[in-house]
N, CA, C, O and CB atoms as a CASP TS submission, in Angstrom:
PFRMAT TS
TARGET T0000
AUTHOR 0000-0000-0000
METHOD Language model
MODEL 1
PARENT N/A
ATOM      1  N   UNK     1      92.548 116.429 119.498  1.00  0.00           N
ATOM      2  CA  UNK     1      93.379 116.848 118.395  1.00  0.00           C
ATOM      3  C   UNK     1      92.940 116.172 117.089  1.00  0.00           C
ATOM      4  O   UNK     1      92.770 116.835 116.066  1.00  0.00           O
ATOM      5  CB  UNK     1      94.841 116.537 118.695  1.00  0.00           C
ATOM      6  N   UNK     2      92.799 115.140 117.126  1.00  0.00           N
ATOM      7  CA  UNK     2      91.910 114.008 115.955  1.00  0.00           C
ATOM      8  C   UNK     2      90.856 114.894 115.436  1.00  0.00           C
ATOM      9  O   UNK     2      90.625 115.073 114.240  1.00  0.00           O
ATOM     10  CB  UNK     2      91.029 112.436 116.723  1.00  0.00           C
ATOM     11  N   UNK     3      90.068 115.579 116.686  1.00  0.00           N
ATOM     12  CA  UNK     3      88.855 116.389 116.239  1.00  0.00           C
ATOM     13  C   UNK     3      89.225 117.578 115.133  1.00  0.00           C
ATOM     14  O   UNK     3      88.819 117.978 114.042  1.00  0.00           O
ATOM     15  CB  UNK     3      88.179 117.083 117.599  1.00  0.00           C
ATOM     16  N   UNK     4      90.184 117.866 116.047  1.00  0.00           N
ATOM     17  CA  UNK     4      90.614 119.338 114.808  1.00  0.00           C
ATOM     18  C   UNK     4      90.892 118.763 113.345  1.00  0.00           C
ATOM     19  O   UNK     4      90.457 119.166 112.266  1.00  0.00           O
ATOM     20  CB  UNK     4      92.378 120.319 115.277  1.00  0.00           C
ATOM     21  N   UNK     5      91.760 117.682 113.639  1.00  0.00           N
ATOM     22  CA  UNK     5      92.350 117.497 112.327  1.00  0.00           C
ATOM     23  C   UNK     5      91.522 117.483 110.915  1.00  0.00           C
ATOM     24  O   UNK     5      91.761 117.935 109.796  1.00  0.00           O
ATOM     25  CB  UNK     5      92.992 116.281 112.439  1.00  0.00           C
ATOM     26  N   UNK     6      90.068 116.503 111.686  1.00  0.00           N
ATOM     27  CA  UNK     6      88.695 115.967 110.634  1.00  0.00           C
ATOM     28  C   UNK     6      88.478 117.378 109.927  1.00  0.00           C
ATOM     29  O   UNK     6      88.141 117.390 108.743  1.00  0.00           O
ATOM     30  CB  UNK     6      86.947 115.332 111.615  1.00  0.00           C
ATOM     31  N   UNK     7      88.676 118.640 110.670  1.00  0.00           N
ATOM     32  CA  UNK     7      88.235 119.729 110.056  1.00  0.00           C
ATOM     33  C   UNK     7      88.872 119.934 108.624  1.00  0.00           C
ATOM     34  O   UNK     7      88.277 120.287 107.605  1.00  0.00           O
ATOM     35  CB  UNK     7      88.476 120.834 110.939  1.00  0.00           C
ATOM     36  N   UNK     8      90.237 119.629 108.772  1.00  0.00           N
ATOM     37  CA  UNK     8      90.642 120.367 107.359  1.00  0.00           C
ATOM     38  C   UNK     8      91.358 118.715 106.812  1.00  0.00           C
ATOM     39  O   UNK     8      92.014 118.892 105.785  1.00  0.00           O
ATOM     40  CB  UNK     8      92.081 122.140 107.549  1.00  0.00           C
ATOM     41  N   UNK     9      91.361 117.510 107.184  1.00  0.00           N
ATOM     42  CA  UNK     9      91.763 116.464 106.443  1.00  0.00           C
ATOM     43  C   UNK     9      90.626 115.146 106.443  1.00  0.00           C
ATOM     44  O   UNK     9      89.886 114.885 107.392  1.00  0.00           O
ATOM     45  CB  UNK     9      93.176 116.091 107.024  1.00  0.00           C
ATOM     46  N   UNK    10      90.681 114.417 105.182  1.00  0.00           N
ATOM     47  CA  UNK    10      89.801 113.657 105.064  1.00  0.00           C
ATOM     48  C   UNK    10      90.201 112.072 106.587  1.00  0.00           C
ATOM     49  O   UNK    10      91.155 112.130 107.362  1.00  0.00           O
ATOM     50  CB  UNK    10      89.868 113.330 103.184  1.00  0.00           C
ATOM     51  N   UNK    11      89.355 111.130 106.561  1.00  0.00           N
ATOM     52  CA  UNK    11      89.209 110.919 107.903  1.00  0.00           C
ATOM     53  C   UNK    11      90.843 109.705 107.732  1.00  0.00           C
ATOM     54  O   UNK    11      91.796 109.502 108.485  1.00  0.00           O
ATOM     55  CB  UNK    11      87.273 110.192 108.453  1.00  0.00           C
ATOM     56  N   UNK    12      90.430 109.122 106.276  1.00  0.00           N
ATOM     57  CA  UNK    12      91.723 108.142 106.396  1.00  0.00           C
ATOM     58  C   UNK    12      92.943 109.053 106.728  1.00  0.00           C
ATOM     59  O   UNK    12      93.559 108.891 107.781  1.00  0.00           O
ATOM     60  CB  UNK    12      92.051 107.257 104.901  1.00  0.00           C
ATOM     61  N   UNK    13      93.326 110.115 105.728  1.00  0.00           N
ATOM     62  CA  UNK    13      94.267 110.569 106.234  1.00  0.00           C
ATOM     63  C   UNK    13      94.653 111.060 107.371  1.00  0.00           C
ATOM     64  O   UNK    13      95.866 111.197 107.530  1.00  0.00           O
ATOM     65  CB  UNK    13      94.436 111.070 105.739  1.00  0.00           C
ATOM     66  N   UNK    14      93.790 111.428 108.388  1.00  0.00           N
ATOM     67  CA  UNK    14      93.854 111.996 109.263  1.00  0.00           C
ATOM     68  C   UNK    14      93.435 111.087 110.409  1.00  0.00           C
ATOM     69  O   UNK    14      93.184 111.587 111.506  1.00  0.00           O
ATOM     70  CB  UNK    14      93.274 113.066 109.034  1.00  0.00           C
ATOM     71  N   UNK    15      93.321 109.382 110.146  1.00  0.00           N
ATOM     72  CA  UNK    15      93.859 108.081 111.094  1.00  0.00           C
ATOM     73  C   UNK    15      94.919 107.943 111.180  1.00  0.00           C
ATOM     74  O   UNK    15      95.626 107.862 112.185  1.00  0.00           O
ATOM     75  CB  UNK    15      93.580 106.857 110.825  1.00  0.00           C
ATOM     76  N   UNK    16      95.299 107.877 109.535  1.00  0.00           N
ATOM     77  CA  UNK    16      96.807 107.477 109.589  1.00  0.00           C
ATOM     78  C   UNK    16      97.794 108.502 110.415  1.00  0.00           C
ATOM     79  O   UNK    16      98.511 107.912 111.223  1.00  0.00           O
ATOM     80  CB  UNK    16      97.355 107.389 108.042  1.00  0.00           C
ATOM     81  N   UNK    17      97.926 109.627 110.373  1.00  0.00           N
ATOM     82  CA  UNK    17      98.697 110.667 111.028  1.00  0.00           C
ATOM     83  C   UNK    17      98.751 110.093 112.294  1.00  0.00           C
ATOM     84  O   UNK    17      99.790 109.773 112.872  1.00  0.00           O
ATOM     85  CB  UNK    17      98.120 112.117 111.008  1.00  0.00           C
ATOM     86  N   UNK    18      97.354 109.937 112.815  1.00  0.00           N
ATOM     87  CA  UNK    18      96.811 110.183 114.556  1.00  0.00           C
ATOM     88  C   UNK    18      97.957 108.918 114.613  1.00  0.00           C
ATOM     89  O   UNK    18      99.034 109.196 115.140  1.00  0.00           O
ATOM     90  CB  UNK    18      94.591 109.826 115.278  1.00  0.00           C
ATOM     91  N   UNK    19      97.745 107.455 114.054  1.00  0.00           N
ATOM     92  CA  UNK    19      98.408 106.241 114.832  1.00  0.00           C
ATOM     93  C   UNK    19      99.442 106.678 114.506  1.00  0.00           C
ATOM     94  O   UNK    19     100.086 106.973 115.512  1.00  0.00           O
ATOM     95  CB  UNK    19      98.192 104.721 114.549  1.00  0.00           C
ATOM     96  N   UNK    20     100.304 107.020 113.033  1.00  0.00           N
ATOM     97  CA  UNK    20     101.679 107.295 113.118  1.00  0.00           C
ATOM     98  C   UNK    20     102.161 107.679 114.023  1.00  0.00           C
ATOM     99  O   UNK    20     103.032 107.019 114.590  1.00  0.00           O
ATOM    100  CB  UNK    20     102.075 107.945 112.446  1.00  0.00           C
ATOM    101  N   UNK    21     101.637 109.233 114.598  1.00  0.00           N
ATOM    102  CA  UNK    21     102.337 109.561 115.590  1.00  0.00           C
ATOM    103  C   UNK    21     102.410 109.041 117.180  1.00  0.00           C
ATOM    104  O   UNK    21     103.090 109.480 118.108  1.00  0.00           O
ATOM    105  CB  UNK    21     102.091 110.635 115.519  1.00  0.00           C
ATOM    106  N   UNK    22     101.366 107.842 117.136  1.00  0.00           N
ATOM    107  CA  UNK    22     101.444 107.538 118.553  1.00  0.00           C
ATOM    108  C   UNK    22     102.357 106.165 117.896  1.00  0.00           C
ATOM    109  O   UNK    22     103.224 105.792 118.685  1.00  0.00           O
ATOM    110  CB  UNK    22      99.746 107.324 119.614  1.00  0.00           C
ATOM    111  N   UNK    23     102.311 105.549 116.892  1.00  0.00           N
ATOM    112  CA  UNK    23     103.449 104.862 117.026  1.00  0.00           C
ATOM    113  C   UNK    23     104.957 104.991 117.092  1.00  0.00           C
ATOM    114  O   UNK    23     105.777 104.175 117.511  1.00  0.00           O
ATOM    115  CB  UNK    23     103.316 104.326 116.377  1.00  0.00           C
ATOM    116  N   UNK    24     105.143 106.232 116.572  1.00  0.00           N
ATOM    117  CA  UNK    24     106.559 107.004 116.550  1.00  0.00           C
ATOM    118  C   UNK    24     106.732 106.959 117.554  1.00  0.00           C
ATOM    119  O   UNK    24     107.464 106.051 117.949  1.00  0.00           O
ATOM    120  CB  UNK    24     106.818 108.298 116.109  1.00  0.00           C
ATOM    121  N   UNK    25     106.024 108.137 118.768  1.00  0.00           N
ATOM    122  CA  UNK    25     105.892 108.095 119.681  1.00  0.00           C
ATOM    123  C   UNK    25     106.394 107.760 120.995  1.00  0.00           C
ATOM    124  O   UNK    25     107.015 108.352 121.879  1.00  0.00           O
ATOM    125  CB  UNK    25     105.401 107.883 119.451  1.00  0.00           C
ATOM    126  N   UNK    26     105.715 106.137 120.745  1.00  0.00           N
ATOM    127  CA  UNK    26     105.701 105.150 121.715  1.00  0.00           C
ATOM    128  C   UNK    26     107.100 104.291 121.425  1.00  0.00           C
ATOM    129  O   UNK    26     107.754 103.790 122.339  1.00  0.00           O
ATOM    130  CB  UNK    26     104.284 104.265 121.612  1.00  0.00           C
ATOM    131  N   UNK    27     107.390 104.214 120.289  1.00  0.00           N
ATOM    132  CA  UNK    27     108.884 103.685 119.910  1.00  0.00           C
ATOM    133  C   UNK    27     110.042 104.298 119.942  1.00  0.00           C
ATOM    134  O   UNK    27     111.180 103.839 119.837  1.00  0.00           O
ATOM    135  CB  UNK    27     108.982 103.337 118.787  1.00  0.00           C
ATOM    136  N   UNK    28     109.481 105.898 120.170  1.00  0.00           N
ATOM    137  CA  UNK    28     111.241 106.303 120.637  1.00  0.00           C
ATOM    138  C   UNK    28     111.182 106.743 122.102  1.00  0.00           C
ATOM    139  O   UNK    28     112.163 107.079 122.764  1.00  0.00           O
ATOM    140  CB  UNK    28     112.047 107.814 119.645  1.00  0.00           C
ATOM    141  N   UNK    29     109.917 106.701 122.528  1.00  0.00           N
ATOM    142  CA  UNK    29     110.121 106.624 124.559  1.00  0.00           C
ATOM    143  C   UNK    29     110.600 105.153 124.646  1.00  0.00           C
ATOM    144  O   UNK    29     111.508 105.132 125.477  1.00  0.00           O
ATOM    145  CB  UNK    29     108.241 106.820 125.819  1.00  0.00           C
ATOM    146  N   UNK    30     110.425 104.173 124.251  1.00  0.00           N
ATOM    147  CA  UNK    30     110.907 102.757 124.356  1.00  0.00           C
ATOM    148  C   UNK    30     112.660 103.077 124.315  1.00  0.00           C
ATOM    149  O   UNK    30     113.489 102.784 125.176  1.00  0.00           O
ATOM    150  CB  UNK    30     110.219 101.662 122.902  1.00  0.00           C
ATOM    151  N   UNK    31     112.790 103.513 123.493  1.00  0.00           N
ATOM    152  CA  UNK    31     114.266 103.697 122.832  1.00  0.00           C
ATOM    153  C   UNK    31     115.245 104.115 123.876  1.00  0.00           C
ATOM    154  O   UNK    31     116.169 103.539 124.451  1.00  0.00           O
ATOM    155  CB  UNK    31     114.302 104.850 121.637  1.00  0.00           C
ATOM    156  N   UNK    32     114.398 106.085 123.960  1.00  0.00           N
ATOM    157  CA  UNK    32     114.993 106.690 125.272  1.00  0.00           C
ATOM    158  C   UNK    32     114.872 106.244 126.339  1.00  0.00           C
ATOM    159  O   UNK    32     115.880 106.204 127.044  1.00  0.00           O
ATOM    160  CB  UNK    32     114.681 107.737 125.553  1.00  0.00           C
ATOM    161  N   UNK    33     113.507 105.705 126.902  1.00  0.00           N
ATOM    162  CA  UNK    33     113.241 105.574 128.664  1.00  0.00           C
ATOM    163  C   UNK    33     113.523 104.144 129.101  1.00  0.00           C
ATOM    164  O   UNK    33     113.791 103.946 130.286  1.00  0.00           O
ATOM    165  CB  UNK    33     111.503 105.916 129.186  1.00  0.00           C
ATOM    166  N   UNK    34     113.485 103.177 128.278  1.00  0.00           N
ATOM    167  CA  UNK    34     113.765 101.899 128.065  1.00  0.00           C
ATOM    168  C   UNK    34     115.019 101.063 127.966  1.00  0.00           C
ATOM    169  O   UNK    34     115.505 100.061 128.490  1.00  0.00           O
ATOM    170  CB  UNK    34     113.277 101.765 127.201  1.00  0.00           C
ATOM    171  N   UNK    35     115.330 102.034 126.962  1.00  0.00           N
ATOM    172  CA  UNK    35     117.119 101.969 126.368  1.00  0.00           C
ATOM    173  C   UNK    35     116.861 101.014 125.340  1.00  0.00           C
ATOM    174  O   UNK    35     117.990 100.572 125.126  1.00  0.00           O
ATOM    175  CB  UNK    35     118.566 101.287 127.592  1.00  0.00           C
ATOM    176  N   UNK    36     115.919 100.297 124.411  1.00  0.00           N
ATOM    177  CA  UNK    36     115.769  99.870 124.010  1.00  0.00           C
ATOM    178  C   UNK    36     116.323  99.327 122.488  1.00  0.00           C
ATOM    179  O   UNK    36     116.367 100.322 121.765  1.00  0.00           O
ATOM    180  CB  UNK    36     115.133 100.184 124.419  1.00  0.00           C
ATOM    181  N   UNK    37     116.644  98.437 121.938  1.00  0.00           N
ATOM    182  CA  UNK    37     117.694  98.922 120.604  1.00  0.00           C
ATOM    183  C   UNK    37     117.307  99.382 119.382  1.00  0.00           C
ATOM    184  O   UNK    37     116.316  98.956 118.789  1.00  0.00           O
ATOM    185  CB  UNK    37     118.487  97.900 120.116  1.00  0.00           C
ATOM    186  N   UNK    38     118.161 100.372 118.907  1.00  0.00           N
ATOM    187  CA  UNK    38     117.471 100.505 117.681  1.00  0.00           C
ATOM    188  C   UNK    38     117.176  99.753 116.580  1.00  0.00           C
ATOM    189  O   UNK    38     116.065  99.845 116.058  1.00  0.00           O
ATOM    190  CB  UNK    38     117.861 101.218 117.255  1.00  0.00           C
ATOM    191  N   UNK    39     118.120  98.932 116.104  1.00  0.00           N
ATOM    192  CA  UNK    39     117.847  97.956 115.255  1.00  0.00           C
ATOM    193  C   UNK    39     117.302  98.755 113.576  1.00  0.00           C
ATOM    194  O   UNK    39     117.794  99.484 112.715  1.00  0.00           O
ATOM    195  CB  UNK    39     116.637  96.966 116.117  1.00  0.00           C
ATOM    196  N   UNK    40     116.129  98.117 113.828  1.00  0.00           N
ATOM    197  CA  UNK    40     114.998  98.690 112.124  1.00  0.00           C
ATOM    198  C   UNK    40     114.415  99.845 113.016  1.00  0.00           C
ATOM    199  O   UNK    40     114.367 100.917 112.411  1.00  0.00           O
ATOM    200  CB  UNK    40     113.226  97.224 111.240  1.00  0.00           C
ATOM    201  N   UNK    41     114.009  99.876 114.176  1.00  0.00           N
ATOM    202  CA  UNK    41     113.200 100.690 114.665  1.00  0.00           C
ATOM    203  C   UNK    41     113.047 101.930 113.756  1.00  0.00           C
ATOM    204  O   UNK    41     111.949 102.256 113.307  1.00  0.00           O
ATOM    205  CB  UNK    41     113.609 100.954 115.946  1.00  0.00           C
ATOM    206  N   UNK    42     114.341 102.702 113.466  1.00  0.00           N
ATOM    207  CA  UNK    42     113.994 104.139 113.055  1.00  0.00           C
ATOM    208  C   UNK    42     113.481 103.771 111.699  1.00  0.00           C
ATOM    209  O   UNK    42     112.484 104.328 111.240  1.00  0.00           O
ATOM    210  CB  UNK    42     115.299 105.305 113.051  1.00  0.00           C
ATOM    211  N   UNK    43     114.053 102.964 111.128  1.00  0.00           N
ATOM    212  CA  UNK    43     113.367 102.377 109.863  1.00  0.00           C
ATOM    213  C   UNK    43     112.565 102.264 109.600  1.00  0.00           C
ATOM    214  O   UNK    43     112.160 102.529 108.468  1.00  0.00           O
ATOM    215  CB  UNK    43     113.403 101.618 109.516  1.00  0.00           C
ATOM    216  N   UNK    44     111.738 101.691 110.750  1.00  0.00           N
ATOM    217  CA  UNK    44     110.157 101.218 110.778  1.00  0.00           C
ATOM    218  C   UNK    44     109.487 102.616 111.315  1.00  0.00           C
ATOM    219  O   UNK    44     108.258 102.608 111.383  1.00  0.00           O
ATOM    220  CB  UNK    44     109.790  99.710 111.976  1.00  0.00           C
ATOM    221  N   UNK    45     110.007 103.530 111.610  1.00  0.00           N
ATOM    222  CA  UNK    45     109.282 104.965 111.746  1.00  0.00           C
ATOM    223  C   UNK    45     109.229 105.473 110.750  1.00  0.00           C
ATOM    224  O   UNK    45     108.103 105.756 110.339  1.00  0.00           O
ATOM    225  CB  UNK    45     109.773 105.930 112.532  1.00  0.00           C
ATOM    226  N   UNK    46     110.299 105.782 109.998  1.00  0.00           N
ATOM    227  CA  UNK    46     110.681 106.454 108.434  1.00  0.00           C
ATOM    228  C   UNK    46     109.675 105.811 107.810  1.00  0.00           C
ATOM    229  O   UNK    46     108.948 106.507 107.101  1.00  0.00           O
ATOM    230  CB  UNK    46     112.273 106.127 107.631  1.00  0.00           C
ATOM    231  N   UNK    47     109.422 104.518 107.905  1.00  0.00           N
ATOM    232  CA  UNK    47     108.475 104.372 106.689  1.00  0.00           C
ATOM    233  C   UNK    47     107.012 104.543 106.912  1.00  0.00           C
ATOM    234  O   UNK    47     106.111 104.727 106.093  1.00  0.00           O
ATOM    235  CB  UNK    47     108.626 103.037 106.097  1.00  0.00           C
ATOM    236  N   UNK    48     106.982 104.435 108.268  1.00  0.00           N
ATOM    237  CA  UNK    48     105.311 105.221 108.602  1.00  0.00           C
ATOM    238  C   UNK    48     105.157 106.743 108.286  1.00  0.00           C
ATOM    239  O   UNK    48     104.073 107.271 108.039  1.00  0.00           O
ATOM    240  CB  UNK    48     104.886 105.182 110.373  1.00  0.00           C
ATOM    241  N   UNK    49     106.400 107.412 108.322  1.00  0.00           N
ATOM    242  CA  UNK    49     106.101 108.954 108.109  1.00  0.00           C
ATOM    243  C   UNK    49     106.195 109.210 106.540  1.00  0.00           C
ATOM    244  O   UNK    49     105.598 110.211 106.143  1.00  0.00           O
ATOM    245  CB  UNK    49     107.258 109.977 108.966  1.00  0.00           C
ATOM    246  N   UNK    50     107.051 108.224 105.333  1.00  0.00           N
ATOM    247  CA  UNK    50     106.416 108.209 104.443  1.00  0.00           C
ATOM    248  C   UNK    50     105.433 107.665 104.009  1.00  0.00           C
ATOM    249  O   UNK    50     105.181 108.116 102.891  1.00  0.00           O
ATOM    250  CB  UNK    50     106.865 108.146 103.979  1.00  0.00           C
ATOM    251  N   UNK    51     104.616 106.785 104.376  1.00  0.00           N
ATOM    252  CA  UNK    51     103.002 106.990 103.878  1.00  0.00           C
ATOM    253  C   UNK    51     102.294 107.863 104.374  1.00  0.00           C
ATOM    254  O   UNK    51     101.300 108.357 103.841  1.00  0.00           O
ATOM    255  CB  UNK    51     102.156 105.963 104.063  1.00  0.00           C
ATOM    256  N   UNK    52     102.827 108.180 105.636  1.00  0.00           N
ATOM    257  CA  UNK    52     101.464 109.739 105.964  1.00  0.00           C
ATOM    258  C   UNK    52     101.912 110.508 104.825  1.00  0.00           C
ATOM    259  O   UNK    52     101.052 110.627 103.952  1.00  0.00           O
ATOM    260  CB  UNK    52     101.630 111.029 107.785  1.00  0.00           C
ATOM    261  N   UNK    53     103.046 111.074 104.589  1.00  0.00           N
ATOM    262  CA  UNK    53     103.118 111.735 103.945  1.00  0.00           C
ATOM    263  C   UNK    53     102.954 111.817 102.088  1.00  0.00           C
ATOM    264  O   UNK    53     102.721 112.668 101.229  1.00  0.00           O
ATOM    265  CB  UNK    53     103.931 111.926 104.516  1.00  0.00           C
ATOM    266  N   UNK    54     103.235 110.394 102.178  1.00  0.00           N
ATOM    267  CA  UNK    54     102.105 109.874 100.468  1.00  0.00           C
ATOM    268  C   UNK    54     100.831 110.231 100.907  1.00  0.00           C
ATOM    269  O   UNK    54     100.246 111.091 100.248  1.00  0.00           O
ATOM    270  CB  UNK    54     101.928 107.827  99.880  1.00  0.00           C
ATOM    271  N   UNK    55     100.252 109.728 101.930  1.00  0.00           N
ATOM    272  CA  UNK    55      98.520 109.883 101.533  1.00  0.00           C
ATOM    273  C   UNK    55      98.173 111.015 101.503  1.00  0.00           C
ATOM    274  O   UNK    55      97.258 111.290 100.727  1.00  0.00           O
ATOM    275  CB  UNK    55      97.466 109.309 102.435  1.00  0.00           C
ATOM    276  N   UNK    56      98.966 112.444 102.606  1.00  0.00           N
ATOM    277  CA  UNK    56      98.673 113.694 102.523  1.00  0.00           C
ATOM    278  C   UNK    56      99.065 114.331 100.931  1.00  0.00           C
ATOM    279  O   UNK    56      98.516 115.318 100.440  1.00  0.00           O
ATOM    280  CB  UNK    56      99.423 114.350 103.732  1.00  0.00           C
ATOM    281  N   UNK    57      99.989 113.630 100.369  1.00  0.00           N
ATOM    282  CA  UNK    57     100.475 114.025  99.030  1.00  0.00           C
ATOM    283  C   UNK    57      99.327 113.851  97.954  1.00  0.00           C
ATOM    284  O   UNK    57      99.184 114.756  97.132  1.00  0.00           O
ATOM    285  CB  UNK    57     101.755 113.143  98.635  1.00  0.00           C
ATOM    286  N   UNK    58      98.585 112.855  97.915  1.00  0.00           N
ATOM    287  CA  UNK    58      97.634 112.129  97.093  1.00  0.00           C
ATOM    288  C   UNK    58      96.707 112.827  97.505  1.00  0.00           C
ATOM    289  O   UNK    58      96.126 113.430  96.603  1.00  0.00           O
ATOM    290  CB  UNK    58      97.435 110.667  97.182  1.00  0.00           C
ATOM    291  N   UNK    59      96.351 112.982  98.446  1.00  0.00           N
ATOM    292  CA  UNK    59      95.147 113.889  99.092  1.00  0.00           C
ATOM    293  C   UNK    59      94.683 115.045  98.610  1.00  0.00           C
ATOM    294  O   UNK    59      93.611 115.649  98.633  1.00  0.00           O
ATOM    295  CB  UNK    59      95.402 114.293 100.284  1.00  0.00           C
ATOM    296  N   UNK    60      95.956 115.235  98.082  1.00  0.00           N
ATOM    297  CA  UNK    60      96.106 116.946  98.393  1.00  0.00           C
ATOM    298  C   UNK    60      95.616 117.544  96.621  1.00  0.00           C
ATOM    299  O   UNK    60      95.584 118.747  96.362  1.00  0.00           O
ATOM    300  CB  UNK    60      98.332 117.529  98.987  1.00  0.00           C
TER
END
């Protein structure tokens, strides 16, 4: 999927996406399968999905 992405986004932007989403990811199976607390957690997602979405903004 990384592969596709290189096609139509430059490579930083299209790192940052790839880890965002495996860090999102991996922090709300923790959440659900874990039971884990939320705390900052969603916080600390929100703010990874606004810089993908600054750098795709700047990008663009």
């Amino acid at each position: 999927m990384l592969g596709l992405a290189l096609r139509n986004l430059p490579v930083g932007t299209a790192y940052a996406v790839w880890v965002g989403i495996g860090a999102a990811g991996v922090t709300i199976a923790g959440i659900v399968i874990y039971g884990e607390p939320l705390s900052l957690r969603l916080t600390c997602i929100a703010a990874i999905l606004a810089g993908v979405i600054g750098l795709r903004i700047i990008e663009a």
